[in-house]
N, C-alpha and C positions, 0 to 999 in steps of 0.2 A: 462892590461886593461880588465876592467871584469864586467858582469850586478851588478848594485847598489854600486859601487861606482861613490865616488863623485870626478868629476875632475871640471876645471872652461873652460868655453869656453866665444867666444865674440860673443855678440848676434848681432843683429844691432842698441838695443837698449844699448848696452854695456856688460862690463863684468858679468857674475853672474856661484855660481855652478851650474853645472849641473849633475842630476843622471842618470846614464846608465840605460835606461829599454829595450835594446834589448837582447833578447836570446844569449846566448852565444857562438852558433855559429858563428851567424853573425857578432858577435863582433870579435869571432876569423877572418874572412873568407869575410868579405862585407867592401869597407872603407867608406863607411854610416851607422850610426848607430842612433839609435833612443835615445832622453835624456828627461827628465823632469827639468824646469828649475825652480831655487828655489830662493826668492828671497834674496839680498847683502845684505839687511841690516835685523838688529836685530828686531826678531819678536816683537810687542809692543800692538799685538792682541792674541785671540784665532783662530783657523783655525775657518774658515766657510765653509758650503759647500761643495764641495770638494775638498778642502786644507787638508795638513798635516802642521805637525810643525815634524822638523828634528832638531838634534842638534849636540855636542858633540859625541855622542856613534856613528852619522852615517856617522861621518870624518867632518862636520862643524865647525866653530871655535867660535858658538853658537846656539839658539834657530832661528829659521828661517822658513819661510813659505815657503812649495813648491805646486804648482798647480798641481794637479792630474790628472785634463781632458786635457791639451795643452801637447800636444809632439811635438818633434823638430825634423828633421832629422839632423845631422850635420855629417860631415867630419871630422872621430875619427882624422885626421891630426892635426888639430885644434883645438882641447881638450888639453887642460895642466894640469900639476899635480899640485894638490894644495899647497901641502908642498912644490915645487921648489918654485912655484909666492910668497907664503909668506913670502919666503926666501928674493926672490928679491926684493920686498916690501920694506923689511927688511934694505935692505943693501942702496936701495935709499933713505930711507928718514935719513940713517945715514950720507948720502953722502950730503942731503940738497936739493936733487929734490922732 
């Protein structure tokens, strides 16, 4: 686990990625760490404001908005890798859940 990449965590408003923006220490060394949270679904705008638009090249599985100014603390415990979830994704909706 390391600053700017993208893992998924669960918000309370539900699932979405999240990018690591704490120093890397802390990341090493705190089990709180700071994330910017981007939004699930496919971007269908331009950023405004202080938004970006991430995609592909930054570990997303497209074009997608993340909020600049809102950061989260979270509990790296609770951070998941994306490539497992999409896995399992994967494997539930083969199964019919």
């Amino acid at each position: 686990m390391k600053p700017w990449e993208v893992w998924d965590y669960e918000f309370p408003f539900g699932v979405h990625p999240a990018i690591i923006v704490s120093h890397s220490r802390r990341v090493e060394l705190k089990p709180d760490i700071v994330v910017l949270k981007c939004s699930s679904q496919r971007a269908t705008r331009e950023a405004v404001g202080l938004e970006a638009i991430v995609d592909e090249a930054d570990g997303l599985d497209w074009k997608t908005i993340v909020q600049c100014d809102v950061f989260f603390t979270v509990a790296k415990v609770r951070l998941r890798r994306r490539d497992i979830v999409r896995k399992m994704r994967a494997g539930f909706e083969l199964a019919g859940l």
